[in-house]
C-alpha positions in Angstrom: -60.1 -6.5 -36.1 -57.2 -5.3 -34.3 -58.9 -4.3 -31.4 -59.8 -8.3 -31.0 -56.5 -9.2 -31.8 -55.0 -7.3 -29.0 -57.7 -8.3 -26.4 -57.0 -11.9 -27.6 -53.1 -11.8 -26.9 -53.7 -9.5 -23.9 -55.8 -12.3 -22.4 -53.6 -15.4 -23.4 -50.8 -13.4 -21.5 -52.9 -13.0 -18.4 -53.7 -16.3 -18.5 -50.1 -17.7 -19.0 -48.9 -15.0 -15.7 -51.5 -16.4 -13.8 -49.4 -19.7 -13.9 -47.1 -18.3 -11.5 -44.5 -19.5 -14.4 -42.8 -21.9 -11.9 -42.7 -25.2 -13.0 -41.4 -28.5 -11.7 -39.4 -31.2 -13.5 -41.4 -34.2 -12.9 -39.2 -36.7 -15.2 -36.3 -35.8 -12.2 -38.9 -36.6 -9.6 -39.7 -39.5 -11.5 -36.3 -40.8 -11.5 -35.9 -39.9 -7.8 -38.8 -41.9 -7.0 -37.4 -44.8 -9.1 -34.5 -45.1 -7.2 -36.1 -44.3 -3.8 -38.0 -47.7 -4.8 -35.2 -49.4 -5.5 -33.1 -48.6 -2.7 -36.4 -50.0 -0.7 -35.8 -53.4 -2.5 -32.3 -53.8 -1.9 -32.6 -53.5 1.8 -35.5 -55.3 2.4 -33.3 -58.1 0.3 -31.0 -57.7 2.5 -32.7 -57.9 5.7 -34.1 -61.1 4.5 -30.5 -62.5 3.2 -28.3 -64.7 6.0 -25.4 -64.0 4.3 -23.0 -60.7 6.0 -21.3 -60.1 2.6 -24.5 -60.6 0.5 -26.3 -58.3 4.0 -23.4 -55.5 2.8 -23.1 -55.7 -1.0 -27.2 -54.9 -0.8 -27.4 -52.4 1.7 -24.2 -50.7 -0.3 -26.7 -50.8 -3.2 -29.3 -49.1 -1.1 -26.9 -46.4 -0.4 -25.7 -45.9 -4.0 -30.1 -45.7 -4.7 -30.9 -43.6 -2.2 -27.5 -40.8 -3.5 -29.3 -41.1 -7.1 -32.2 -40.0 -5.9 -31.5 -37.5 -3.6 -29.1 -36.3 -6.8 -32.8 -37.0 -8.9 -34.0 -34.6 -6.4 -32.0 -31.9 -6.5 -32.1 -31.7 -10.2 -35.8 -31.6 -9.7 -36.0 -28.1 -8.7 
């Protein structure tokens, strides 16, 4: 009985090292991704706006989406 009790953990720890062990945090790169979509929106809104200060207040958005997710990103890793 111990003998399979030892092959039995010795072979779930094999398996688990085979993993490599590194993961990623997908819910960051989720985020990231989120806000890379976003910052898409806001400046294709304001390429299609005629207005300069509307035009700026969108692609400052754009900018303040694309910082999130490169911040998304970095938290990713």
């Amino acid at each position: 009985m111990k003998k399979i009790l030892i092959v039995a953990a010795t072979a779930g720890l094999m398996s688990l090292a085979a993993c490599g062990g590194a993961t990623t945090n997908t819910t960051a790169e989720n985020v990231a991704d989120s806000h890379e979509a976003n910052a898409a929106a806001y400046e294709a809104a304001a390429d299609n706006t005629t207005n300069a200060t509307t035009e700026a207040v969108l692609e400052n958005a754009a900018n303040v989406e694309e910082n999130k997710a490169d911040a998304a990103q970095a938290n990713a890793h």
